[in-house]
N, C-alpha and C positions, 0 to 999 in steps of 0.2 A: 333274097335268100335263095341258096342253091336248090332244085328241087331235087327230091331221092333218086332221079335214074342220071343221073350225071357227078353221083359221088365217087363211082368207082374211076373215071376221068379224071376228077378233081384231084382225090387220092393220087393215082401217077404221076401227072404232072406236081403237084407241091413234093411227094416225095424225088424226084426229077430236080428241081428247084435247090431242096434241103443239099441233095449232092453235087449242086457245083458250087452253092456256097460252101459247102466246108473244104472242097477242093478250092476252090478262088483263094479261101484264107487260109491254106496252107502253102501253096502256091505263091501267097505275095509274100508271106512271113518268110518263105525260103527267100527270095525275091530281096528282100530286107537286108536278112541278116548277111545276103554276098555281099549288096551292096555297100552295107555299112564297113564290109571286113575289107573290100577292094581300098575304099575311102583311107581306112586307119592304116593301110601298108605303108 
């Protein structure tokens, strides 16, 4: 278990984390939906 003087590290970095996942799955889903349109032309 993390001890209390390394929360506020912990915090950044997961906060850090949370934003390149929801950027990664924005990112592919744009990603996708070219692909799929390039496909159906």
């Amino acid at each position: 278990m993390a001890s209390g003087n390394d929360m506020k590290a912990h915090q950044q970095t997961y906060s850090g984390f949370l934003g390149l996942v929801k950027w990664g799955t924005i990112l592919t889903a744009l990603v996708t939906v070219f692909v799929v349109y390039m496909i159906s032309r």
